[in-house]
C-alpha positions in Angstrom: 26.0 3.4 -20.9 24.8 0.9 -23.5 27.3 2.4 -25.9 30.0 2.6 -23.8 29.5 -1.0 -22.6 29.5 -2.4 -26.3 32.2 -0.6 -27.4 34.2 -1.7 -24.2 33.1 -5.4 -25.3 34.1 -4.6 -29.6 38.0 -3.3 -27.8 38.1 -6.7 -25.8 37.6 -9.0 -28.7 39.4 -7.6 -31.4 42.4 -7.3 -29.0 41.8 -10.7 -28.3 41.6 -11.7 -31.8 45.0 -9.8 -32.8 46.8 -11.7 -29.3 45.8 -15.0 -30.5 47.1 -13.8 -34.2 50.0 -12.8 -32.7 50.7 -16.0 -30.5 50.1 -18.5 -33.2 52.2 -16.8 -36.0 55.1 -17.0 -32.8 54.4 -20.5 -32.1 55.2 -21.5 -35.8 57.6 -19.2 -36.3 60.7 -21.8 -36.7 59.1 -24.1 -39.5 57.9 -20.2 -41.3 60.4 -21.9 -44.4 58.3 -25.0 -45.0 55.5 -22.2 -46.0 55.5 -21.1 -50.2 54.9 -17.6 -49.8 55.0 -15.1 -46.2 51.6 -14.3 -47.0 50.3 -18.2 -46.6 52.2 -18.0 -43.7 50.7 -15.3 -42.0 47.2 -16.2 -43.9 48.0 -19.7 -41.6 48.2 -18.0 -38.4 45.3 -15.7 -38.9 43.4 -19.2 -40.1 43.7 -21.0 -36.8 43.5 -17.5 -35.3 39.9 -17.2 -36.7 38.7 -20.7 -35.6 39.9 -20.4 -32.3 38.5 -17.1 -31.9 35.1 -18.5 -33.3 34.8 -21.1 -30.6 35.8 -19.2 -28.0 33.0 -16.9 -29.1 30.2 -19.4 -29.4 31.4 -20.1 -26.3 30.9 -16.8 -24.5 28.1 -14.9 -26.1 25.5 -18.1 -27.2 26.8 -21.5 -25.0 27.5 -19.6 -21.5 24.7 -17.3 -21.2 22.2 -19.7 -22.5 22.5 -22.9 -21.2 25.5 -22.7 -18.5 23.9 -20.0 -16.8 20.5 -21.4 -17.0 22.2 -24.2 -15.4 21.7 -26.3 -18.6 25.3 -27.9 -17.5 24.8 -31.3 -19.5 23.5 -29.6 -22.6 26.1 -26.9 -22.1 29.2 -29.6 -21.7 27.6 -31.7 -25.1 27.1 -28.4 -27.4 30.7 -27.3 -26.1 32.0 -30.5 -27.2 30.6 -30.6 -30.7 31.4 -26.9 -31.4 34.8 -27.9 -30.5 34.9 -31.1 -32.2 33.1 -28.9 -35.6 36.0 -26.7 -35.7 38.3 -29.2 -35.5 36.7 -31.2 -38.1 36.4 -28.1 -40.4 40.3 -27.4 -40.0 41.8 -30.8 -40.3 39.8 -33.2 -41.7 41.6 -33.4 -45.4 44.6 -34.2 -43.3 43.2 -37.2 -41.6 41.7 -38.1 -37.8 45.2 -37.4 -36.1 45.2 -33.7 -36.9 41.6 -33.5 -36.1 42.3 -35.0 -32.9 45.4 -32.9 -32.7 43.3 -29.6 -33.1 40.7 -30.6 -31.1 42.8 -31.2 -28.1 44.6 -28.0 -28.9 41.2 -26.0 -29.1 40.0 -27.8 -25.6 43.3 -26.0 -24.0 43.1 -22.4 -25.6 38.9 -23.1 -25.0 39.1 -23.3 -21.6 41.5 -20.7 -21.3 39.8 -18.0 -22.6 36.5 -19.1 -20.7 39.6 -18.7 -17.2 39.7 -15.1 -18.5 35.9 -14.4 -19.1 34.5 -15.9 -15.8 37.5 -13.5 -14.5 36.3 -10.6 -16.2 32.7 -11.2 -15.5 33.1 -11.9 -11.9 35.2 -8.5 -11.7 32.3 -6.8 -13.5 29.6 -8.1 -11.0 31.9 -7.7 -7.8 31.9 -3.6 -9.3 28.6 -3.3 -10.1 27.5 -5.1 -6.5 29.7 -2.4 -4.6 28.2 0.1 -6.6 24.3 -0.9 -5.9 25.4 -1.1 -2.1 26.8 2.3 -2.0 23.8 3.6 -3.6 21.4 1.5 -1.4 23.4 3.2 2.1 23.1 6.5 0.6 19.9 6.4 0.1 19.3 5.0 3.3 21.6 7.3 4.8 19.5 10.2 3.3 16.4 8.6 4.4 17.4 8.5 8.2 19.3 12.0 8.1 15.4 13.6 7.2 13.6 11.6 9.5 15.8 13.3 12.4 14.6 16.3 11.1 10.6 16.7 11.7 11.8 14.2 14.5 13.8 17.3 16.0 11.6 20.1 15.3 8.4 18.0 16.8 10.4 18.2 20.3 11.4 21.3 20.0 7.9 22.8 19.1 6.7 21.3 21.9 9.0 23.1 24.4 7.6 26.1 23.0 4.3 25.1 23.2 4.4 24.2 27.0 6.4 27.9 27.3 3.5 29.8 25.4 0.9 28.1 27.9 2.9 29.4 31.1 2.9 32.4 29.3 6.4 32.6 29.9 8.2 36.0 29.2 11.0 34.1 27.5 8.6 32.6 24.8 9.9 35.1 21.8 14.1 34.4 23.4 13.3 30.8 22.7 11.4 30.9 19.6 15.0 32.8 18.2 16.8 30.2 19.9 14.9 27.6 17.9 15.1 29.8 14.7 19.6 29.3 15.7 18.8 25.8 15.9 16.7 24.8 13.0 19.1 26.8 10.5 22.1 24.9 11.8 20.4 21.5 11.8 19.3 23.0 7.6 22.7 23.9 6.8 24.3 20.5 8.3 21.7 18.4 6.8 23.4 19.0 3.5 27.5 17.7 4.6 28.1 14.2 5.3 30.5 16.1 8.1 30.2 18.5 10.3 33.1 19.7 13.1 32.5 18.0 16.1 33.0 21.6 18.1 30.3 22.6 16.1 27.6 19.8 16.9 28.5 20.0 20.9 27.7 23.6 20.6 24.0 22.4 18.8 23.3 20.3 21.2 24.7 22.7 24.0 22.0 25.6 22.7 19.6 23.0 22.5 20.0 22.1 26.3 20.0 25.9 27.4 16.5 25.9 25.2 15.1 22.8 27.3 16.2 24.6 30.8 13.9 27.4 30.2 10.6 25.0 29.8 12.0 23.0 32.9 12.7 25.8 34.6 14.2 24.6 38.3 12.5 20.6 38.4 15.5 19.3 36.5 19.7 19.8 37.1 20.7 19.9 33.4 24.9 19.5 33.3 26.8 19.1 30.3 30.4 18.8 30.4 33.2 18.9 27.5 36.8 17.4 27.4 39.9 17.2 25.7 41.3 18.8 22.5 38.3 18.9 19.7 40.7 19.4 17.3 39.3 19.8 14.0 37.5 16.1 14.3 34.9 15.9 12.2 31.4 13.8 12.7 28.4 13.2 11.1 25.4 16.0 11.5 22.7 15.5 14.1 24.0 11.9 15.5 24.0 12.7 19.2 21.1 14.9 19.7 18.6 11.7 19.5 20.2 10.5 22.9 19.8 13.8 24.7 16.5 14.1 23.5 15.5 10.9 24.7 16.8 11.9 28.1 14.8 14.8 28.0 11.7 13.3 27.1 11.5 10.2 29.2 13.2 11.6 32.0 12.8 15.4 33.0 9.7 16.0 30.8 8.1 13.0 31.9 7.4 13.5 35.5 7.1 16.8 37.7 9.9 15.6 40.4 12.7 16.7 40.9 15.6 15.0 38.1 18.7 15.4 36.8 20.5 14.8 33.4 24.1 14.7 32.8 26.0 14.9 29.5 29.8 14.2 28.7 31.4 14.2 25.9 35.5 13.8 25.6 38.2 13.2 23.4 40.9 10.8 23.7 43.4 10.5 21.2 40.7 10.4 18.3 38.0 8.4 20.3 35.3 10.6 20.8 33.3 9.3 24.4 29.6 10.4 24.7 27.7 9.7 27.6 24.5 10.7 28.5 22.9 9.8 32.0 19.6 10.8 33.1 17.0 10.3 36.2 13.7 7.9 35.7 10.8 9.1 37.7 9.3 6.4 40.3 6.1 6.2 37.8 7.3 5.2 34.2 4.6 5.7 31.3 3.6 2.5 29.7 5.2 3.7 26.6 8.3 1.9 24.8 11.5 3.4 26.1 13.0 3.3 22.7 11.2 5.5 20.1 11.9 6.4 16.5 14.8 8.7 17.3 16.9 6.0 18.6 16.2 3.3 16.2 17.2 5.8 13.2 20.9 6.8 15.1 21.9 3.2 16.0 20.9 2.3 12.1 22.7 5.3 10.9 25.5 4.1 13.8 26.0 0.7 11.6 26.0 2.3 8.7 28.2 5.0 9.4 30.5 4.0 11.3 30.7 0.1 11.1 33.1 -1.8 13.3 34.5 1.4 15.0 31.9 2.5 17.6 30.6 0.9 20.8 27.2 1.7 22.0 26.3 0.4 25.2 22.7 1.1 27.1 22.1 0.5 30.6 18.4 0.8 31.6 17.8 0.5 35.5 15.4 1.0 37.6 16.0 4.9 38.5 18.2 5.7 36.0 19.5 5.5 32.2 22.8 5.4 30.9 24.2 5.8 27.1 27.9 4.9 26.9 28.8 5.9 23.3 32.8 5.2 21.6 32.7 6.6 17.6 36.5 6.5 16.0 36.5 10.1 14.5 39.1 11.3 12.0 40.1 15.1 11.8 
């Protein structure tokens, strides 16, 4: 990367070295007769080339980085002036103060010109190089979230089986395959940005047939799918957090009767999730919101930033997630 940067930086100068060449020998062009020889003429041109260069150099690599960014600005302006003033001293004094003066107005123009295209180039440089630390900084925390869902996941799911295995329930070995089905899909998807949206309704579908067995008949379990899936596309295990959450503080909190009910529709491309679910009249002094739903509405804002609308309703006997995600296909 080093090497590539300070080649990069040797292609930028000695281009700008031979533009400069090339605009000076142009901008004397019409008095090229009051010259002896071609070669003093273009030895001229490459002259004020040089000093030009020189300044403009001194400039970038010593003045800027040391004293203007260190936000030396009066030092900066004074040794900016005198290196300016030095070249013009160095070219013209055997022709008297007005040339000097000449040059060093010239030198202030072509001077600040060139420092116009650096503080361009630079800022372009750090704008890249900021995008580039954000994307890494949201994959990473991307990656971070999309594993804590994981052990999040199978810790709910083991204990469905547990409570199974202490009813001694016939259907523990059916649900421990079940689980198996769901833990390789969750694997697998854990892996793609993306998965098809068919494809994570039918997850969380499996996964609701799983949690009917342990409830057996306390709680109505109804999940209902709309509209034309398409081939829309979503991101892997982002809406099982809000079923689970009915589960657990709903059904599995409380041995009355409840009920949970699950939509999830297309319209157009807006996908529209909604998860309702019964609160039992005694509500554990536990928080309502646990890990699970802190990691989807982070990975929510992250995801899908300024096209989804989550809304929560938390009454009395009941909770509600409304949830709007823009899909694409």
């Amino acid at each position: 990367m080093f090497k590539r940067s300070l080649k990069n930086t040797v292609l930028i100068n000695v281009g700008a070295f031979l533009l400069v060449t090339l605009l000076e020998i142009l901008s004397i062009w019409t008095v090229k007769d009051k010259f002896d020889t071609d070669l003093s003429f273009y030895l001229h041109g490459i002259n004020y080339a040089t000093i030009i260069m020189v300044i403009i150099w001194v400039n970038h690599f010593v003045l800027i980085p040391y004293f203007l960014d260190k936000r030396h600005y009066s030092v900066y302006g004074l040794l900016l002036i005198g290196s300016i003033f030095l070249g013009s001293y160095v070219k013209g004094y055997e022709k008297g103060w007005e040339v000097v003066s000449k040059f060093f107005f010239f030198l202030i123009y072509t001077t600040g010109t060139g420092m116009a295209a650096f503080l361009l180039r630079r800022n372009i440089i750090t704008k890249r190089e900021t995008d580039e630390r954000e994307k890494l900084h949201r994959e990473i925390e991307l990656n971070y979230l999309k594993e804590q869902v994981n052990p999040h996941f199978l810790f709910n799911s083991l204990n469905s089986i547990y409570s199974l295995s202490r009813q001694e329930s016939p259907e523990t070995p059916m649900v421990v395959m079940q689980l198996s089905e769901l833990m390789r899909y969750q694997l697998e998807s854990a892996k793609k940005d993306t998965v098809l949206l068919k494809e994570e309704l039918e997850f969380i579908e499996n996964y609701l047939l799983l949690e009917e067995k342990r409830l057996s008949n306390r709680c109505a379990i109804e999940f209902v799918i709309g509209g034309d899936l398409l081939d829309y596309a979503i991101a892997p295990m982002l809406l099982i957090p809000f079923v689970e959450n009915a589960i657990k503080h709903g059904a599995q909190s409380t041995n009355e009767q409840s009920a949970i009910d699950i939509s999830a529709s297309m319209k157009k491309n807006k996908l529209q999730f909604s998860v309702y679910n019964s609160k039992p009249r005694i509500v554990s002094e536990s928080k309502r919101a646990g890990m699970g739903l802190e990691n989807v509405e982070r990975r929510l804002n992250l995801l899908y930033p300024n096209s989804h609308v989550l809304e929560i309703q938390d009454s009395e006997k009941a909770y509600l997630v409304n949830l709007t995600i823009t899909l694409k296909a």
